[in-house]
Every structure is written in C-alpha cells, then in structure tokens.
LOVO-299409 format. One record per residue (C-alpha): residue in three letters; x, y, z. Coordinates in steps of 0.001 Angstrom, whole numbers, plus 500000, padded with zeros to 6 digits. Last residue first. Layout:
AlaXYZ...
END
This chain:
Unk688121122664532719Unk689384119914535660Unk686215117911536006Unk684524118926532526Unk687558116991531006Unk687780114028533448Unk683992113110532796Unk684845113209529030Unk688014111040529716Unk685903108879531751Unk683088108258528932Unk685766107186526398Unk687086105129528390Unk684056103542528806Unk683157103012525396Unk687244102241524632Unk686780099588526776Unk683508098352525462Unk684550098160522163Unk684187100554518923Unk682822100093515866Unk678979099122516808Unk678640102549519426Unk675439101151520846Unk675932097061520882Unk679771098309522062Unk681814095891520452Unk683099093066522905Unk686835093482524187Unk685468094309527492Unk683068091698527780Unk686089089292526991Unk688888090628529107Unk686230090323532522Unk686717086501532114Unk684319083495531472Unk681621085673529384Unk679347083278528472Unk676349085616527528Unk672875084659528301Unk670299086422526502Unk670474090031525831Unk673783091595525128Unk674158095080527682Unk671842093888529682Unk672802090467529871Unk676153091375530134Unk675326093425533285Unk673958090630534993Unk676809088520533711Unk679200090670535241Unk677530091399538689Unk677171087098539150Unk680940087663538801Unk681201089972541504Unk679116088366543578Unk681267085159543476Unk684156086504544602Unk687290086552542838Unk688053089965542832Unk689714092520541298Unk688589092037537418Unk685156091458538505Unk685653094456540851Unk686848097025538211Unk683667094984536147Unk681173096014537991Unk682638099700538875Unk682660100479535360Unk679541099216534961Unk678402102302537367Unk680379104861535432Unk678857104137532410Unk675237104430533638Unk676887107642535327Unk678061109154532648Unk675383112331531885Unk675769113306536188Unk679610112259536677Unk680803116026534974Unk677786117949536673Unk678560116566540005Unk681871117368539932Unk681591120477537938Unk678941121986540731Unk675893122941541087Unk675535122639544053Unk677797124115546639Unk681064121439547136Unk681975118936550001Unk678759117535550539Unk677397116992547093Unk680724115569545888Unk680729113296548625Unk677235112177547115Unk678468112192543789Unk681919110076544693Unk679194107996546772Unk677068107315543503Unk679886106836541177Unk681047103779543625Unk684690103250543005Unk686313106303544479Unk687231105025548248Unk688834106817550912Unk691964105740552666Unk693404104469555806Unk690986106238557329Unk690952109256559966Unk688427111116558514Unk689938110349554849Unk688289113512553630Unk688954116331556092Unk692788114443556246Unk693259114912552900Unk692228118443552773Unk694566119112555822Unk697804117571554174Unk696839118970550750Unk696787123264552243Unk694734126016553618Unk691859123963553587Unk688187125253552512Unk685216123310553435Unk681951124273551564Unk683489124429548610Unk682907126707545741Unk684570125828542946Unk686505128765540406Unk686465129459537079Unk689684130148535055Unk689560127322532337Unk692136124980533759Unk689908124533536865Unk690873127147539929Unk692670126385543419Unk690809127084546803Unk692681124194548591Unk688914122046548947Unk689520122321544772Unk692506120747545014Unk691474118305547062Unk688472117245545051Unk690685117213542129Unk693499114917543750Unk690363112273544518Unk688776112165541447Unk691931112317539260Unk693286109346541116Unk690386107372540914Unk690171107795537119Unk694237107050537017Unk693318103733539009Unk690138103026536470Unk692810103351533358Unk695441101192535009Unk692378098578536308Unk691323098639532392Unk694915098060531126Unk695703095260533592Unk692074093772532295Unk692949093992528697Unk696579092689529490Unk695170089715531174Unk693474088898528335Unk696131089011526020Unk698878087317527546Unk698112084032526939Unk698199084926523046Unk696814087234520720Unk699496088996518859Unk698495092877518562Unk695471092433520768Unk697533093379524311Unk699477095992522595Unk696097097541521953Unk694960097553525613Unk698412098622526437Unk698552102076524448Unk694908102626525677Unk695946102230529149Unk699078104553528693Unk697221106914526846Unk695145106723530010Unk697868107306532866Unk699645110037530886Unk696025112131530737Unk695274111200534064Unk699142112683535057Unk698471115519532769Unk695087116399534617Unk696188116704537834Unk699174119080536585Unk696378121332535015Unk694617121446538216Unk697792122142540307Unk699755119904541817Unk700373120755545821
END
C-alpha cells in the first residue's frame, strides 16, 4: 500500500530516468539514437500510466495528497487488492492511454471537482498527442502512423516527413522554440503529476 508521496518518487525516478536517456541518446548520434528517444518516451509514458493508476487507488483507499487534503471518492476500499479489482472489473488490466477515458473514469470514481480532473483538464491537448505518438512508437499499424503525420501537420504546417516517431519528438517545440517536443510533453506530465499527488 505506497503512499501518495511514495507514488510520486517512483514517477519522479521513472522520469529523470527518461530525461537522463533521451539525452544519452543525442550525446553521439548513431543507430542507436532514435530508438533511444522513443525507449525514453514509452519509459516516461509507462511511469505516467503508472502514477495514474496507483493514485486513483490510493485515493479509492481513503489516503491524503502530499499536501494534507483529502479526495472524495465515491467508492471507498478498505485496501489495494479491492480497489484494483473495483477498477479492472474483472480485466486483465485497465488502460491509461486515452486522457479522455482517464477523465471520464476520473469523473466516476471521484466527486467533482476533483485533482484528477483538474490536473489532466489545462494538459489535455498535450496529453492527447501523447497518446498519438505512445502508439506510433508501439505499433506498426498504419493508423497510427497516418495519426503522426496528422498531428505533425498541425503542429508544423505543410507536410512533414517524419519517417519515425524519434524525429517529431526531437523537433523544437514551434511554441516553446528552445526546447523539443519531448521535453514539451514531459514537461506537461510532470505538471499534471504534481497537482495529482499535492
């Protein structure tokens, strides 16, 4: 049964350790590169989905943010085992991908307002191109690489070749000029992950 605080130490670990290999990967460019962008991104995205769904049962177990205040749930447990099996509802697993389910779920689980909702709420354009590329990265598919170029084009304009996830990721952010995508949308997780927890 981690607590909040321990919740957020493991994200905490698991992102330093994404940003720590997303600049290893551009210290000597080389095969490796790219696919230590993406590794680094599906790391970071992994410890986001981790801290969603550990926080959500925490909070269903009655215990407080790092700053003292208290969620009201609409379902309380009286331990993990039974919060985890109120969400999975007899799946495998649950997923934490789509921002707009984890909000919805969110919206069920917990009395609105809440610092779910209100954490994912100002990040959610983020959020959602997160997703696009987690799956570009994860999967082969056609759709999911028809999803990256769509959201290069917004992002760029025109018609970006972007033959690998690694690229658009490694692109400066057309908003924040001196920084790159990935640390645009890390940037917006760790914020999301701070109001989150307290």
């Amino acid at each position: 049964m981690p607590t909040i605080a321990q919740i957020r130490r493991d994200f905490d670990a698991t992102l330093a350790g994404a940003r720590a290999l997303f600049n290893f990967s551009l210290t000597v460019q080389g095969i490796h590169s790219d696919a230590g962008v993406e590794a680094a991104f599906l790391q970071m995205f992994k410890g986001w989905e981790g801290l969603l769904e550990e926080a959500v049962i925490a909070y269903m177990c009655r215990r407080i943010a790092r700053d003292g205040q208290s969620v009201c749930c609409h379902v309380l447990a009286p331990n993990d085992g039974v919060a985890r099996a109120v969400l999975y509802q007899n799946r495998p697993y649950i997923e934490w991908t789509n921002p707009d389910e984890v909000r919805e779920r969110a919206r069920c689980y917990f009395t609105l307002p809440n610092r779910i909702d209100a954490a994912l709420s100002p990040v959610m354009g983020e959020l959602r191109q997160t997703a696009t590329i987690r799956n570009a990265i994860a999967h082969s598919s056609p759709i999911s690489r028809e999803k990256l170029e769509e959201l290069a084009q917004k992002k760029f304009g025109g018609k970006p070749t972007i033959s690998r996830p690694a690229h658009f990721l490694l692109k400066n952010d057309p908003v924040a000029s001196k920084q790159t995508l990935f640390d645009t949308y890390a940037a917006a997780i760790e914020t999301a992950a701070i109001k989150i927890t307290g």
